[in-house]
Backbone bond lengths (Angstrom), bond angles and torsions (degrees), N, CA, C in turn:
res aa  C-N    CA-C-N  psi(-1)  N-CA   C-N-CA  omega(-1)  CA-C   N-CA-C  phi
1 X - - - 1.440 - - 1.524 108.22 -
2 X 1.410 129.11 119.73 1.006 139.23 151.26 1.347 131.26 -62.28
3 X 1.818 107.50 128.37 1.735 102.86 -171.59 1.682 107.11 -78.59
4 X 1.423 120.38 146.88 1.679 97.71 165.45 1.394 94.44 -62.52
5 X 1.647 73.70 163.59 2.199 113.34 -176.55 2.108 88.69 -58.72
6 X 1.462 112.17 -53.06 1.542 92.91 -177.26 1.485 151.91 -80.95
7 X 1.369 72.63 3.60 1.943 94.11 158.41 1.836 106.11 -91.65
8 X 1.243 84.88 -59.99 1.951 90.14 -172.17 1.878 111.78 -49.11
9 X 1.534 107.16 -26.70 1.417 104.83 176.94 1.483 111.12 -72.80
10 X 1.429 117.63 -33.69 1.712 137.45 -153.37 1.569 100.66 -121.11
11 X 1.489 120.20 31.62 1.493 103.97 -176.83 1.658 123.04 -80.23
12 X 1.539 110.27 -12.23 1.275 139.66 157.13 1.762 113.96 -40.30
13 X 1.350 85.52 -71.77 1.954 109.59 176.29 1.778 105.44 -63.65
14 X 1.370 126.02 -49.12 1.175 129.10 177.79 1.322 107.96 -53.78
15 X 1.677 129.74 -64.98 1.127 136.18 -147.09 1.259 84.36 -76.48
16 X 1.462 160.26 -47.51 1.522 158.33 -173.17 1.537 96.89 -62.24
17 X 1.425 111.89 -46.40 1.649 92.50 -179.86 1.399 127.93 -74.77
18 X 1.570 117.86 -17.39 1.756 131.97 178.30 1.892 90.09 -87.08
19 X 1.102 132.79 5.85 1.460 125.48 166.46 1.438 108.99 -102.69
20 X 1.741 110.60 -43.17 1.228 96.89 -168.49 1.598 105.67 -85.43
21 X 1.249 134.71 2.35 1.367 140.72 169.07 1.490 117.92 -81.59
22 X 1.350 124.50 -19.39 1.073 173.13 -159.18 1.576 97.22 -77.87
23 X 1.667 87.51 -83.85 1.580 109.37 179.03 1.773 125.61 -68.13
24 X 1.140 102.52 -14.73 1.768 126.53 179.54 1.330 96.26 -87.46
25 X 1.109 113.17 -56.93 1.997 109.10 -172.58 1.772 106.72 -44.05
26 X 1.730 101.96 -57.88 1.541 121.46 -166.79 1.645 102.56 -60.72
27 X 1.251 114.13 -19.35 1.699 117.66 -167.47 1.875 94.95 -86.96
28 X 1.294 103.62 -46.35 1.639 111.71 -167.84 1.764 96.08 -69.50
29 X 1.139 129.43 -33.19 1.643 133.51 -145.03 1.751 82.17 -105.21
30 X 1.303 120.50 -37.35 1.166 107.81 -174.35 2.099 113.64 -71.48
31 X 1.284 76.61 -25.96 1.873 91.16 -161.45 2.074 88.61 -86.95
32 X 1.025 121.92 -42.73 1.284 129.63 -170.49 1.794 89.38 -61.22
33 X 1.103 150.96 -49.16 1.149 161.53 -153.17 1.614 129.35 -84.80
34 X 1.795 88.91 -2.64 1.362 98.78 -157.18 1.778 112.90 -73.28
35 X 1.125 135.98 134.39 1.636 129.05 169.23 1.475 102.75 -32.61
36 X 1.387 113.56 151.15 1.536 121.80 163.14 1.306 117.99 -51.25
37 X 1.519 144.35 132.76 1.323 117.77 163.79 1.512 111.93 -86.11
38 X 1.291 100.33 175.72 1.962 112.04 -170.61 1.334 98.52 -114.75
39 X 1.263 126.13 137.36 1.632 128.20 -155.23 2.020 89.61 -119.09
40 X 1.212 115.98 158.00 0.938 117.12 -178.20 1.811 119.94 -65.15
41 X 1.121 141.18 107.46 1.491 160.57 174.64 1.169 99.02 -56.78
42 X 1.233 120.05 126.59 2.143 136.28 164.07 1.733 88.47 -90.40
43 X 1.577 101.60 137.72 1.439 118.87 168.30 1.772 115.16 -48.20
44 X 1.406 120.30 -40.68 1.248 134.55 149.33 1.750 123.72 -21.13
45 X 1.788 93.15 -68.13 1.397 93.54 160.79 1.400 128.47 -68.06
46 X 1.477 133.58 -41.16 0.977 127.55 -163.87 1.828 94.64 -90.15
47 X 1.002 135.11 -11.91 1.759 116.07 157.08 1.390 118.31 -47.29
48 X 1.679 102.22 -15.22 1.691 90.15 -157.36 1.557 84.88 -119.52
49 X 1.168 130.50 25.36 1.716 123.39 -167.91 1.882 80.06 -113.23
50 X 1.777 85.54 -153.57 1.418 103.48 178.55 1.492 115.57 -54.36
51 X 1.263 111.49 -55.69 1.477 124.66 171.58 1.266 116.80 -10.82
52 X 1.398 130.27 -58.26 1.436 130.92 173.88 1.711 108.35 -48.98
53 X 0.913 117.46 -3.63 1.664 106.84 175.97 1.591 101.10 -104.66
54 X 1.430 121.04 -31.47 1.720 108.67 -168.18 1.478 120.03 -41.09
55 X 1.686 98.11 127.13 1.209 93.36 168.83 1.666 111.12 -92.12
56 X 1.132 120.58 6.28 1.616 131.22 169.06 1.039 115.10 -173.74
57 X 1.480 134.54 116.38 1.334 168.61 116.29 1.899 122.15 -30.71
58 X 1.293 100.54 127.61 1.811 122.81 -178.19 1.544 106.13 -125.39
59 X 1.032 121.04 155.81 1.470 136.06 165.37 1.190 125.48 -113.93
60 X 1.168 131.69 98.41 1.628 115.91 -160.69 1.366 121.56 -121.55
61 X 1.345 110.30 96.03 1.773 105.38 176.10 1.444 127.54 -61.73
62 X 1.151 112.42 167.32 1.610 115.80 -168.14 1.108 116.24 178.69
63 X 1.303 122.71 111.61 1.263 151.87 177.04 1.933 114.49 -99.67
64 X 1.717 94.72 125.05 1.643 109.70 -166.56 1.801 98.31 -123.63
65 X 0.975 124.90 -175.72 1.571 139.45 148.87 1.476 125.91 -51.47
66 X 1.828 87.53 -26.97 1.844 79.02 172.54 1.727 110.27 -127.69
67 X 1.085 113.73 46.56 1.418 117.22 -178.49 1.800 121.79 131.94
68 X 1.278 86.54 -175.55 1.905 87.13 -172.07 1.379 94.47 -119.25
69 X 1.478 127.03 151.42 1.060 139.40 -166.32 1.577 118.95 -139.11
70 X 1.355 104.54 110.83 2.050 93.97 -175.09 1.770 109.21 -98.52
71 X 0.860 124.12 131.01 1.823 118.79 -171.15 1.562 96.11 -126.29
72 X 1.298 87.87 145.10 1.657 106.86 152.03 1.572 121.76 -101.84
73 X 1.511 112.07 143.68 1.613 119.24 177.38 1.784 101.85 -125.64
74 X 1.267 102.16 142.34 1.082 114.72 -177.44 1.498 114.11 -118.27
75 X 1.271 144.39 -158.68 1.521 144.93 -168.93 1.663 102.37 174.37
76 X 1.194 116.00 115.84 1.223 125.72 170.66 1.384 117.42 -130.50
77 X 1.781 125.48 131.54 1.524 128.31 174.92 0.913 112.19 -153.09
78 X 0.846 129.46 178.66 2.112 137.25 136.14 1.465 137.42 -48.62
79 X 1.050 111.31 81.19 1.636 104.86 -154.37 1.467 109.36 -64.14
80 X 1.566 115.38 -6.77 1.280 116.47 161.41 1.161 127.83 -113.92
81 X 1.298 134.18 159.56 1.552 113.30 -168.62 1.796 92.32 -166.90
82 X 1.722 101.96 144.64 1.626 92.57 167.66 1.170 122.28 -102.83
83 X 1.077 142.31 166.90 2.115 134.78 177.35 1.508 93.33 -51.83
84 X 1.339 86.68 146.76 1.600 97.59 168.86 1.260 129.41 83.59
85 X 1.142 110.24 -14.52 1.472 122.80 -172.38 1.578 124.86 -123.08
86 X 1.628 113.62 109.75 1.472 124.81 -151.88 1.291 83.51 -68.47
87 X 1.979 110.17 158.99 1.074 158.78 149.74 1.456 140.11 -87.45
88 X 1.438 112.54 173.40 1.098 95.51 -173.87 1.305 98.59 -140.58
89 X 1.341 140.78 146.93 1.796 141.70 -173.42 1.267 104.39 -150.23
90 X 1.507 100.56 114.44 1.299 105.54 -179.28 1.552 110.83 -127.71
91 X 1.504 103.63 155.40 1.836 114.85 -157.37 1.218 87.24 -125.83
92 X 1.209 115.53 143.39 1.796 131.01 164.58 1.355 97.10 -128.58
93 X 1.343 107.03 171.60 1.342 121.98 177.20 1.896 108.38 -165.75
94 X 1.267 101.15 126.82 1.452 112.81 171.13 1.473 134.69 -97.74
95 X 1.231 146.81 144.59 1.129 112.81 141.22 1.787 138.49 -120.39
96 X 1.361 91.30 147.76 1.268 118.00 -155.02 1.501 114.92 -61.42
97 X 1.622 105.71 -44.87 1.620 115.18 -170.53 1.357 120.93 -167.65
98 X 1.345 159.19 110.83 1.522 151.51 161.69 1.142 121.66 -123.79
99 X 1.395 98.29 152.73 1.535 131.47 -169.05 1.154 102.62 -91.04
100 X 1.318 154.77 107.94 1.767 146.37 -168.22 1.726 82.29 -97.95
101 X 1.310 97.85 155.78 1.190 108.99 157.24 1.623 132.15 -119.87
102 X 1.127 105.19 -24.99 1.549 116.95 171.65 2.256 106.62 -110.20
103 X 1.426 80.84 148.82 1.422 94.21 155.40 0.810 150.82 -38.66
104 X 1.207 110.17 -27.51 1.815 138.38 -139.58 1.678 107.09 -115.92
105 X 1.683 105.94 -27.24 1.734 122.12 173.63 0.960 99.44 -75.75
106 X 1.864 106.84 118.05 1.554 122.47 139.27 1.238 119.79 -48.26
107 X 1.671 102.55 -65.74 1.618 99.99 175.08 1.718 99.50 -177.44
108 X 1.277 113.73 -157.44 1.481 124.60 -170.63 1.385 108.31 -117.26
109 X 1.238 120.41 143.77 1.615 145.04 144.03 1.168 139.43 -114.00
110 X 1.103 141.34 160.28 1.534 127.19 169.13 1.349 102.52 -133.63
111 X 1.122 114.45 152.48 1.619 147.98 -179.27 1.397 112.08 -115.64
112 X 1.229 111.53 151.78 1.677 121.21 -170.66 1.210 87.39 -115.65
113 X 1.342 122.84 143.58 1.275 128.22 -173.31 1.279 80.45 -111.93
114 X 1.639 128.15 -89.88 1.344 128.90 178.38 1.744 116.46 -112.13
115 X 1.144 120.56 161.96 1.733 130.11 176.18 2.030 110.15 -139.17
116 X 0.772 84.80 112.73 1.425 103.07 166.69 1.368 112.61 -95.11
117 X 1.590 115.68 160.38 1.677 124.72 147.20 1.337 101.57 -129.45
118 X 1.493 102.02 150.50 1.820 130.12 155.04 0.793 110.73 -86.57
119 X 1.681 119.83 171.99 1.425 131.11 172.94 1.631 87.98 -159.58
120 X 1.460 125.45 66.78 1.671 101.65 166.43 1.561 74.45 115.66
121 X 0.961 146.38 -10.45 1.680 138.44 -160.39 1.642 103.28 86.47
122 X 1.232 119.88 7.50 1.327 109.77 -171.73 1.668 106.04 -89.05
123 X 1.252 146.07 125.35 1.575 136.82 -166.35 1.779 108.62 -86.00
124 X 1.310 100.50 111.29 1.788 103.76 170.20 0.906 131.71 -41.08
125 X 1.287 150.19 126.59 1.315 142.70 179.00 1.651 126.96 -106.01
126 X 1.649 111.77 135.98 1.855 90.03 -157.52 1.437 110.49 94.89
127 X 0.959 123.99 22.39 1.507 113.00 176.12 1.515 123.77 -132.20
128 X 1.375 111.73 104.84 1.032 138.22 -151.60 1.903 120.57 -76.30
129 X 0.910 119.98 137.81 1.507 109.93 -151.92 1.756 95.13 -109.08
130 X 1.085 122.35 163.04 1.576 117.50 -163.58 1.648 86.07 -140.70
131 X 1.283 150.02 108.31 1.736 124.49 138.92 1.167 151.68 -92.08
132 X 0.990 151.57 124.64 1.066 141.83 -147.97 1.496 125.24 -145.47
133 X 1.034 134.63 120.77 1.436 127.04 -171.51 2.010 111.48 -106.84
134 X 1.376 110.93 150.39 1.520 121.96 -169.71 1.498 114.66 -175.87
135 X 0.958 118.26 132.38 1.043 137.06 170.89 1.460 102.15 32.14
136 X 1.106 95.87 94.92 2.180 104.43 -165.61 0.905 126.35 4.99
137 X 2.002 113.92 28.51 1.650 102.53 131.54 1.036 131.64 -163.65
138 X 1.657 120.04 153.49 1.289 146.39 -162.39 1.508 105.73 -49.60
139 X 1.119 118.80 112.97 1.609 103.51 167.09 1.696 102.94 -122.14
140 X 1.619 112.31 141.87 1.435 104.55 171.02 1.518 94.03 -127.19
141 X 1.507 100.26 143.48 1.810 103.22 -167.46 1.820 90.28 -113.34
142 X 0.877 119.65 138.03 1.569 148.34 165.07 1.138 114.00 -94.71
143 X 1.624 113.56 100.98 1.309 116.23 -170.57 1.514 93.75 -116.12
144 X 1.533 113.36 165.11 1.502 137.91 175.01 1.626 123.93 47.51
145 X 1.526 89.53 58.36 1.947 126.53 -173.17 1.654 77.63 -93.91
146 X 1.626 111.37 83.98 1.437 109.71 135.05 0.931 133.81 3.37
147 X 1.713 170.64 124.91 1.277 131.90 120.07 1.622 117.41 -108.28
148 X 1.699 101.05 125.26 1.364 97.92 -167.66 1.670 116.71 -149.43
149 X 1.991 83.18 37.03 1.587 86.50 164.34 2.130 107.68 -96.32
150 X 1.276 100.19 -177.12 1.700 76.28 -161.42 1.279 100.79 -111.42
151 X 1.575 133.57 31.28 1.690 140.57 168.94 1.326 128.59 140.82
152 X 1.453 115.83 148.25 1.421 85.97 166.65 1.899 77.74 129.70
153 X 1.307 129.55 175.20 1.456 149.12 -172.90 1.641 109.99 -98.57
154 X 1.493 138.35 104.13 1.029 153.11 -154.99 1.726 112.46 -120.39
155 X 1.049 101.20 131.24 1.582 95.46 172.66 1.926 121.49 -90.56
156 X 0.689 114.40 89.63 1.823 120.13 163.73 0.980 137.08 -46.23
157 X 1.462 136.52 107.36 1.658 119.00 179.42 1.414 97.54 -139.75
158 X 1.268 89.37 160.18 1.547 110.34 -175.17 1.533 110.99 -99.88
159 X 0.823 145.91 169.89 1.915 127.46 160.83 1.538 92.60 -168.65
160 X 1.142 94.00 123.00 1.948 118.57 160.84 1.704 120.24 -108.01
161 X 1.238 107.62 148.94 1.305 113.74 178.31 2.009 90.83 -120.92
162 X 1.370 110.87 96.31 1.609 112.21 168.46 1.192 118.95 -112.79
163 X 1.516 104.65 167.14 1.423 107.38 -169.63 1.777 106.30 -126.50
164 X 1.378 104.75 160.16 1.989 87.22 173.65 1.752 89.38 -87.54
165 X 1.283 97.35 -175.81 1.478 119.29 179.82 1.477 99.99 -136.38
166 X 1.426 136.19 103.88 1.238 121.13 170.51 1.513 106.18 -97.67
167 X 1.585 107.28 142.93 1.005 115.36 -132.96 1.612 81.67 -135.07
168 X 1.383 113.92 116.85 1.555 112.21 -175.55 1.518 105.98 -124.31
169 X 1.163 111.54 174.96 1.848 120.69 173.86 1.344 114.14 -49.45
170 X 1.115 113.62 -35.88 1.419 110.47 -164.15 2.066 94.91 -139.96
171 X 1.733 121.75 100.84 1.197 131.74 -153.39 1.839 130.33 45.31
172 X 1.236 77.46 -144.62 1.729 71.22 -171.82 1.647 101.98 -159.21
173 X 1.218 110.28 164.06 1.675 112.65 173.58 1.296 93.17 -150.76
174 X 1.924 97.05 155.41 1.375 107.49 -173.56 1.350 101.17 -97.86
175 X 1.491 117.84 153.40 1.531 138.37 -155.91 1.706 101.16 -103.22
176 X 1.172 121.72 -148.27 1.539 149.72 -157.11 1.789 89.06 -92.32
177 X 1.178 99.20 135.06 1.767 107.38 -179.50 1.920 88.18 -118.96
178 X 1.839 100.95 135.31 1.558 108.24 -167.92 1.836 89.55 -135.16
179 X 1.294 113.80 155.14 1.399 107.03 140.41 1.167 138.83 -124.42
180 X 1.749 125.83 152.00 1.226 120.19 -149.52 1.693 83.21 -119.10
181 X 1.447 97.83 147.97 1.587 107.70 156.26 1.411 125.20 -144.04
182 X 0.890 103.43 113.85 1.783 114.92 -164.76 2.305 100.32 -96.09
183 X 1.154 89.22 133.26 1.796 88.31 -172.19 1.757 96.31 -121.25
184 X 1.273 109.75 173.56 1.623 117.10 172.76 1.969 105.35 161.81
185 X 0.901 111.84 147.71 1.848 132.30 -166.29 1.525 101.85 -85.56
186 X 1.400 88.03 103.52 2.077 107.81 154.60 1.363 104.72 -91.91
187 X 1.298 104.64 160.92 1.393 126.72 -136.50 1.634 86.54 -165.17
188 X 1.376 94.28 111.42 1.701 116.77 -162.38 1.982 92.82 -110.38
189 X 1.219 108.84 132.49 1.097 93.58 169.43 1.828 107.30 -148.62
């Protein structure tokens, strides 16, 4: 196979242009890809969001390379429940307020690295993590939380291992990884 004469004359100029097209795709695919960011929430708004259901609430600061970050965590379930019959536990998370430090930040996200549930400190097994982001905020729902002690007042916790996502004009990098644990009383009956 013969190259055309205007590649084979310009393969210098070509091969710089299949790099720098190269490098433009990976910049757009990287930046096109980025997590949603979470914009700062007024207490106002979040009375009227998920929040009005928590049955337990955390505040969690966090400090990255590109700023300080104040969040809200929330905890939502069934405070009653019968043996035998799966549940559902769901975690939101807001944020509250940040300090950017560079120019260069669009803004913040967080990522769930992992989510667990307790029952007693004992860790569920099978329980499937859902995430989802909306209207500045993260909710991850925990589906198929067993319950199969047989009555009586139980302690519940949720526990995440998250990370921020700083989230700039051009891609994104992941921030400070924290864990949150939000607790509150099931009620087995």
């Amino acid at each position: 196979m013969k190259i055309p004469p205007l590649i084979a004359n310009n393969r210098k100029k070509f091969a710089a242009l299949v790099v720098a097209a190269i490098i433009l795709f990976s910049l757009v695919a990287w930046t096109a890809f980025s997590p949603a960011i979470l914009s700062p929430q007024s207490e106002a708004a979040l009375s009227n969001s998920l929040f009005r259901y928590t049955k337990s609430e955390s505040i969690v600061n966090i400090t990255d390379g590109e700023g300080s970050y104040s969040f809200i965590f929330g905890l939502d379930y069934n405070e009653t429940v019968s043996p035998g019959s799966p549940t559902i536990v769901v975690v939101f998370a807001s944020l509250l307020s940040e300090q950017k430090s560079g120019g260069f930040l669009k803004g913040v996200a967080l990522q769930v690295v992992s989510s667990s549930v307790l029952i007693d400190g004992q860790d569920e097994t099978g329980v499937r993590s859902m995430v989802t982001t909306s209207g500045g905020i993260m909710t991850d729902r925990l589906s198929g939380v067993d319950i199969n002690d047989t009555g009586g007042s139980n302690v519940i916790a949720a526990r995440l291992i998250i990370s921020t996502v700083d989230v700039n004009y051009i891609g994104y990098l992941q921030g400070s990884e924290q864990a949150v644990t939000l607790n509150g009383t099931l009620t087995i009956v």
